[in-house]
C-alpha positions, 0 to 999 in steps of 0.5 A, spaced: 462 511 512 467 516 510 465 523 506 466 524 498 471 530 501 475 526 507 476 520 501 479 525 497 483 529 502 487 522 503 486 519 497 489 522 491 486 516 487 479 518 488 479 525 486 477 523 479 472 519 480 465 521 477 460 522 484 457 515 482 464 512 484 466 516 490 458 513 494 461 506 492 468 507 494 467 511 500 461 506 502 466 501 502 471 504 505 472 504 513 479 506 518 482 503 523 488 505 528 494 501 529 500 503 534 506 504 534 510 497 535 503 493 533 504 487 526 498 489 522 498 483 518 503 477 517 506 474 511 500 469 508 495 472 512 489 473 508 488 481 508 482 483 504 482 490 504 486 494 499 490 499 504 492 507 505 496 510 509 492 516 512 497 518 518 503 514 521 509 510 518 508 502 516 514 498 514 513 493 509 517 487 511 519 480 511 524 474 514 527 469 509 527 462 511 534 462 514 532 467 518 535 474 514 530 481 516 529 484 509 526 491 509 521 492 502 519 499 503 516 504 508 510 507 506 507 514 508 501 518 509 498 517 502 501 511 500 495 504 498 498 498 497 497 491 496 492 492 490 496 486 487 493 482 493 488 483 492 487 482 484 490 476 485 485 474 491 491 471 495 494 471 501 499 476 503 507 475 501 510 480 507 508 484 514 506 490 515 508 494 522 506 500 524 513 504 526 508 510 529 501 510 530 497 509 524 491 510 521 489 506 516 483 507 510 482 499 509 478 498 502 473 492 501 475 488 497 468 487 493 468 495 493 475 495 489 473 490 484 467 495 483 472 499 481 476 496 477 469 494 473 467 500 473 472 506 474 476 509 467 480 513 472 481 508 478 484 504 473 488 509 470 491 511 478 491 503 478 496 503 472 500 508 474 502 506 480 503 499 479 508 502 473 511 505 478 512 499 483 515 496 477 520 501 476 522 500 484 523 494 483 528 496 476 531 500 481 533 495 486 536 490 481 540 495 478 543 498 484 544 490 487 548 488 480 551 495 481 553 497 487 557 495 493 554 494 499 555 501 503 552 504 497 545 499 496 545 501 504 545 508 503 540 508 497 535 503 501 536 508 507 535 514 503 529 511 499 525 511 507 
């Protein structure tokens, strides 16, 4: 179990919680390190664990049908991702790498449905961050329909 100050130190998510809601979500919240090069989940596995980068670098990935790598994002210290796993308790639809050493804050998936229930302010956090996934994803159909192929290969290098 972490500290109420550790979960807030690595997950802005948490510094609106009320004390009730930091003892659950902390309670349900463990780290586990991953090097650099290692695969911390593949595609359609079922990983249970809302998931923040507390230090490192992890790509987010997948490779098509026919073989072709597609990039999604890079996700920094600070980053939580895969609520929409999650929420729709289904498998995973990309790989997670570890680029450099990393460590993870990995959320069971009993204490994020807790606060979903029960936390005003992790759903706010949760509404925002899921609006600006939406706006990620306007973005990249904008650009592809947009632009040529070095300037989509720029703004993708850039957005890492």
């Amino acid at each position: 179990m972490i500290t109420p100050d550790y979960l807030r130190r690595i997950a802005v998510w948490s510094r609106e919680l009320s004390e009730r809601e930091i003892e659950v979500a902390r309670a349900g919240v463990t780290e586990r390190s991953y090097r650099a090069g290692e695969l911390i989940f593949l595609h359609d596995d079922r990983f249970e664990y809302w998931t923040g980068v507390v230090s490192g670098l992890v790509r987010m990935s997948k490779v098509s049908p026919s073989g072709k790598a597609i990039t999604f994002t890079g996700l920094t210290a600070g980053a939580w991702f895969g609520e929409g796993t999650v929420l729709k308790k289904e498998p995973r639809r990309y790989d997670v790498e570890a680029l450099r050493d990393t460590r993870l804050a990995l959320m069971e998936q009993a204490t994020f449905f807790w606060l979903y229930e029960n936390s005003v302010a992790f759903n706010r956090f949760l509404v925002m961050q899921l609006n600006d996934r939406l706006g990620q994803f306007i973005g990249l159909v904008e650009y592809g329909r947009t632009l040529d192929a070095t300037a989509r290969l720029a703004r993708s290098i850039a957005s890492l």
